[in-house]
N, C-alpha and C positions, 0 to 999 in steps of 0.2 A: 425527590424523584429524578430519575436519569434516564435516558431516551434517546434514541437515534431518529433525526431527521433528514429524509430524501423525498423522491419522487416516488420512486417502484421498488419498493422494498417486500417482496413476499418470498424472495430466495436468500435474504438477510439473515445471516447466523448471530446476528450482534448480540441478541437477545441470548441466546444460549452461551456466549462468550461470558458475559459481562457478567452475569447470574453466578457463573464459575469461579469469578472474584469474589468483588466485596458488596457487589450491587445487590442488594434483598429484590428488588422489582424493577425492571429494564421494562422500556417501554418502546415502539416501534410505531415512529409516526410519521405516515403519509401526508407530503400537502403539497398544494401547488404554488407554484411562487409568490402568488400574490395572498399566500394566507400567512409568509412566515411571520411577518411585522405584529398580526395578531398572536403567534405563538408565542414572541419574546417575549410577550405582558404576561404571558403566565406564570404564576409565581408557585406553582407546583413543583418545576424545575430548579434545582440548585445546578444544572450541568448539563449538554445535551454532546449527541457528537453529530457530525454533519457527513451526508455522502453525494453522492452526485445527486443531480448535476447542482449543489450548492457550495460548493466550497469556497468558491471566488464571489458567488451573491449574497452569501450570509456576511463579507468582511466588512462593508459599510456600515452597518448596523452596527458594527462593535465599538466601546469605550479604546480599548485597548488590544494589539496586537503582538506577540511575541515576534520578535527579531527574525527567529527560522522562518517563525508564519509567512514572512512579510518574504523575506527573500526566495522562501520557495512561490508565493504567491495564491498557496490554499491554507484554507483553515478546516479542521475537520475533527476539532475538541473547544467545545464552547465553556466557561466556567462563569457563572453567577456568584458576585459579591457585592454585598452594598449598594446594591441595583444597579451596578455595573457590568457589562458582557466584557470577558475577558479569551480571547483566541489564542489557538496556541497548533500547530501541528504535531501529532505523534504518532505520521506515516513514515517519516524520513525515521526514527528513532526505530520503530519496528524493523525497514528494512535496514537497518544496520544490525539490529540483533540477528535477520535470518541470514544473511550474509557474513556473519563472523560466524555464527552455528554451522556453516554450510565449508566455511574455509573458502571461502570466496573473498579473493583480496583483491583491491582497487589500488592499491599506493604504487605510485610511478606505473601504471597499469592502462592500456589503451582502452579505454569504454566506451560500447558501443547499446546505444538506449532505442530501442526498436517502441516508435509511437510517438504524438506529439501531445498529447493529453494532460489533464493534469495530474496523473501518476509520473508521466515522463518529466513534471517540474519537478517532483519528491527524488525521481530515482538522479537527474541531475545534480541537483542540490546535494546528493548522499555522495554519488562520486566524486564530486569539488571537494567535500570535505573530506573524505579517505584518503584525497592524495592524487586522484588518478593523474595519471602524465596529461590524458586527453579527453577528451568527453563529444562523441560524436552522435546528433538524435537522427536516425532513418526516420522519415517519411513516404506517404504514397509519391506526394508532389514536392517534395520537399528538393532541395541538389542535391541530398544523399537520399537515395533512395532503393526499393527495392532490388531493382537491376542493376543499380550500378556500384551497389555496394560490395562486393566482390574483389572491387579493380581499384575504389578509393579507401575501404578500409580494412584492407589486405590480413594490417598486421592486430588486427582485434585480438583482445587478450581475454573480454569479459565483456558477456553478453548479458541485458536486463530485456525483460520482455514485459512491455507495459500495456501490451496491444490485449485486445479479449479473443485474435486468432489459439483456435485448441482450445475454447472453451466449452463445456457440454452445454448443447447436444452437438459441436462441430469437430469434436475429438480426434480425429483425424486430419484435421488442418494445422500448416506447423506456420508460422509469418517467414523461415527463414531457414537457407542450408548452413546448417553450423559444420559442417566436414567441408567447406570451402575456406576455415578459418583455421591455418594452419598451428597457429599458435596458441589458439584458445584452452584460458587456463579454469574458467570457470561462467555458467549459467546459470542465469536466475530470473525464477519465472513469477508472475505475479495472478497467473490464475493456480488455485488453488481446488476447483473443478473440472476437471479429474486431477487424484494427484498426480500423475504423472502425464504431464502433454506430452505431445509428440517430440516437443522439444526436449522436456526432461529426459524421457526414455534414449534419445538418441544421446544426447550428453552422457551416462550412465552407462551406455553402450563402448563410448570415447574415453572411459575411465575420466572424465570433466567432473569436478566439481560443483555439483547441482541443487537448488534446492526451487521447491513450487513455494507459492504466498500465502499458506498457511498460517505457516510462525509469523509472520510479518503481519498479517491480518491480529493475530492472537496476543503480540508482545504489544503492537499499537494501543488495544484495549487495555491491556494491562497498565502502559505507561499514562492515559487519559483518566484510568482512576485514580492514580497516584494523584492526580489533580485537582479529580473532584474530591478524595479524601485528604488531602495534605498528609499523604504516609508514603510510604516504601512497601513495594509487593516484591518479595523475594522473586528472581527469575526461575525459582526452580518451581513455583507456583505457575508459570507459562505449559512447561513441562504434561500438568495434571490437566491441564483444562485441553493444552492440545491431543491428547488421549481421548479425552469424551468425546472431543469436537467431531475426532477422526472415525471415531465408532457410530457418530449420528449421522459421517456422510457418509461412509460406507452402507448404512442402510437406509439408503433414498433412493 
């Protein structure tokens, strides 16, 4: 058995993603923090995956940690062996597949990571490793921030949005004026409700190179089961499942 664990999970696609693979029966489970200690004893589970707000509470618990895990500092693919928990993250892995899909480049690239979450650790960790020249995170309160980011990060080349501004029902809310960023060569957004935020639509409008966090939602799972099965899922298998995905949100 394999299963997603969070808090509030009743807008969770995981279920319909995972099913698309290789998982016969995906399972969607709510608890509160102080119930997951009892969850690990379950031995129903050969695998779970983790989402908020546990990604950093479930890493104590673990035998072992993978490398990315540890330096992004979330876990959010758990693997069962030999009664050992074994962590791994495969959000950094996703958003690198939607951002080469998308032709969105970070190498020697000024990046600019709107949010301080722990998405904005994945979307960090992704830019370090492509290369980027610079890696800048806005904050509300942060020194870079809303208002002032205009004037210190002028020359932004590639925008990530980790924030949940433009997400429905707020559709209309954007975190940021991207036609203030003369040089911007590509955006990438990580709500994937609605596809297109305000933000994409205006990127799209700029001829910018854009993509929403669909793929990146869709290749994560893909690369998590490669974990729980010990195989290889062709990418072109992402391709089929983001079709359904897109045809199940379209009719919500």
């Amino acid at each position: 058995m394999i299963g997603l664990i969070g808090e509030k999970l009743s807008h969770s696609k995981s279920k319909e993603i995972h099913e698309r693979f290789l998982c016969p029966e995906y399972r969607i489970v709510e608890l509160k923090k102080d119930e997951i200690p009892d969850f690990l004893k379950n031995d129903e589970y050969i695998g779970f995956n983790v989402t908020i707000p546990y990604k950093q509470t479930i890493m104590p618990f673990l035998d072992s940690i993978s490398e990315e895990a540890q330096l992004i500092g979330a876990v959010n693919t758990v693997y069962k062996k030999d009664g050992k928990l074994y962590g791994y993250n495969t959000d950094a892995g996703g958003m690198m597949c939607a951002l080469e899909n998308a032709h969105i480049d970070c190498k020697n690239k000024n990046v600019l990571i709107l949010g301080t979450g722990g998405t904005s650790k994945t979307a960090t960790f992704v830019a370090n490793k492509l290369g980027a020249k610079t890696v800048s995170i806005v904050g509300r309160t942060s020194d870079i921030n809303y208002e002032n980011v205009y004037s210190k990060r002028a020359e932004t080349e590639v925008i990530i949005n980790t924030t949940p501004v433009g997400m429905y029902p707020n559709i209309n809310a954007k975190p940021i004026e991207i036609k203030q960023f003369k040089k911007l060569e590509g955006v990438f957004d990580c709500i994937y409700n609605p596809f297109q935020t305000q933000l994409v639509k205006e990127a799209i409008e700029l001829n910018i190179n854009t993509s929403n966090g669909l793929r990146m939602l869709v290749d994560q799972a893909r690369l998590a089961e490669e974990i729980f099965y010990n195989t290889k899922i062709p990418k072109s298998k992402t391709e089929e499942v983001l079709k359904d995905i897109e045809k199940i949100l379209s009719n919500n």
